[in-house]
C-alpha positions in Angstrom: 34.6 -13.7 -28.0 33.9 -17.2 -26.7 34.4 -18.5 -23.5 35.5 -21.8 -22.9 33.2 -23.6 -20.0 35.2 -26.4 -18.4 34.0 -29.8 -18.8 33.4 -32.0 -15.7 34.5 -34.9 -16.6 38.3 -33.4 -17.5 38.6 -32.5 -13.9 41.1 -34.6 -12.2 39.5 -35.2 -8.8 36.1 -36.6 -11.3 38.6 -39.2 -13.0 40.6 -40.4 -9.8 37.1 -40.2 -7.7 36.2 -42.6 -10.8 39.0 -45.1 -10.1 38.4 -45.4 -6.7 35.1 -46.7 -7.1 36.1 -49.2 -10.1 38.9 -50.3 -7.0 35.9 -50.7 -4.5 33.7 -53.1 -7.4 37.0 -54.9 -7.7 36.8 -56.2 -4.1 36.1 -59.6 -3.4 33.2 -58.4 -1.0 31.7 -55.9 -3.7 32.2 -58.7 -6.3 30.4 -61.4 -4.2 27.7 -58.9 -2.8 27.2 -57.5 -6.7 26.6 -61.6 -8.3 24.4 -62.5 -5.3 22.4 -59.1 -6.2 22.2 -60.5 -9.9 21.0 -63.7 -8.9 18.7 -62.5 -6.9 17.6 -60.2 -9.8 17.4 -63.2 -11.9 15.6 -65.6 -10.0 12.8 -62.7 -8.5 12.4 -62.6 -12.7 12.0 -65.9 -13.1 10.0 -66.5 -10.1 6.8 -67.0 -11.6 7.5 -69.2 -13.9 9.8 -71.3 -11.0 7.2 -70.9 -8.0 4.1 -71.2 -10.3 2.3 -68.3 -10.0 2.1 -67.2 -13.4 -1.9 -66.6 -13.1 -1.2 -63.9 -11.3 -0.8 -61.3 -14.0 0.1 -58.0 -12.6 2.3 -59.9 -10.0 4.3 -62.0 -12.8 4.9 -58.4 -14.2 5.8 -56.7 -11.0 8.2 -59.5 -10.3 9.7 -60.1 -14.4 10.5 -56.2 -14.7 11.5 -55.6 -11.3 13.8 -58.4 -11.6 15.7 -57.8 -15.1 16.3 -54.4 -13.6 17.7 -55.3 -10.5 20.2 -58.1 -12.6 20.4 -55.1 -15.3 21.8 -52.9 -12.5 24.1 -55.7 -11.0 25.4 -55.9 -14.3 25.9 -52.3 -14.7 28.2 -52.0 -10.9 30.1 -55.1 -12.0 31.4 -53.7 -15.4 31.3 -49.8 -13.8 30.3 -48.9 -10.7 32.8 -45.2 -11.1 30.4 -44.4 -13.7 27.1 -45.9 -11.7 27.5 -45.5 -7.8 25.6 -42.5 -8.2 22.4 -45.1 -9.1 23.6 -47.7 -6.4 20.1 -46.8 -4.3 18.1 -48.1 -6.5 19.2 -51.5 -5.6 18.2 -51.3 -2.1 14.8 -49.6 -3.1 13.7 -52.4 -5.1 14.8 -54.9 -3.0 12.2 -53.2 -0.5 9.6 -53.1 -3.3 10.0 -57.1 -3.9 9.3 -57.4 -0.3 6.0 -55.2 -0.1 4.8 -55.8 -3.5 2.7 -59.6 -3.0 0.3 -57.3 -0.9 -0.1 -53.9 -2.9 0.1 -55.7 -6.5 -1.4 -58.4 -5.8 -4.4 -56.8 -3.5 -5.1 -57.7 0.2 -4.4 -61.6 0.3 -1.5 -63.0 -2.2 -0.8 -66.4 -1.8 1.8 -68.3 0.7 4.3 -69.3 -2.0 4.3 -65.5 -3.7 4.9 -64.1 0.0 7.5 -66.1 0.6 9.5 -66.2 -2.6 9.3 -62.7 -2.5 10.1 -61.7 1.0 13.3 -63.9 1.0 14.1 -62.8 -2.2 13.7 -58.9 -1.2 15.5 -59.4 2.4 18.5 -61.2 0.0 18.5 -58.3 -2.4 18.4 -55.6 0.2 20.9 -56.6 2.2 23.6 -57.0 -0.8 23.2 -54.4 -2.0 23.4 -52.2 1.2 26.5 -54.4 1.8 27.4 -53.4 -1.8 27.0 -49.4 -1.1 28.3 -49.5 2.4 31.6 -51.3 1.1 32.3 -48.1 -1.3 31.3 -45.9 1.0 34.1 -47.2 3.8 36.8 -47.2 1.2 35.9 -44.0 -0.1 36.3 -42.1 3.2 40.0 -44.2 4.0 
């Protein structure tokens, strides 16, 4: 005898809870909030190389793969965010890390231009993509 275990993903409340959320990432808000989240991603990557502080090795690191990820993860909600809202804290979390990483990468005094860069950077990335999560959030509940 063999049992058949249901699958997830054929339930119909997974699929329509699915299309709801690729209806949210198709909002002009989501879509603005998810390409300044990108950008943001992009430029934190590219940072070092645009602010010049590309001595600082761990930092240019910190900042480069922090970065990609952030635009890797933009990318993702853009193209599927039924199949990724589950990941959409992330976002916020490294927003947060841009913002607090000149000081615990970089040890106790990182210079002006890295602070800065980074902190408005961060505060840009942190806010979009609470924006982002709040926005699916309030149509998921109406």
């Amino acid at each position: 005898m063999s049992s058949h275990t249901p699958d997830i993903e054929q339930h119909p409340d997974v699929t329509a809870m699915r299309r709801k959320y690729d209806q949210v990432a198709e909002t002009p808000m989501a879509q603005g909030a998810d390409g300044i989240v990108f950008l943001g991603g992009m430029y934190l990557a590219l940072s070092p190389w645009i602010v010049g502080f590309t001595g600082h090795d761990s930092m240019m690191m910190s900042n480069l793969l922090s970065g990609l990820a952030i635009a890797v993860l933009a990318i993702g909600f853009v193209a599927a965010y039924g199949n990724l809202h589950g990941i959409a804290w992330v976002a916020p979390l490294l927003g947060i890390w841009a913002i607090v990483s000149p000081w615990l990468v970089d040890g106790g005094s990182p210079a002006g231009e890295v602070i800065a860069s980074n902190v408005i950077v961060g505060a840009v990335i942190l806010l979009c993509s609470l924006a982002m999560i709040s926005t699916g959030m309030r149509r998921m509940r109406s």
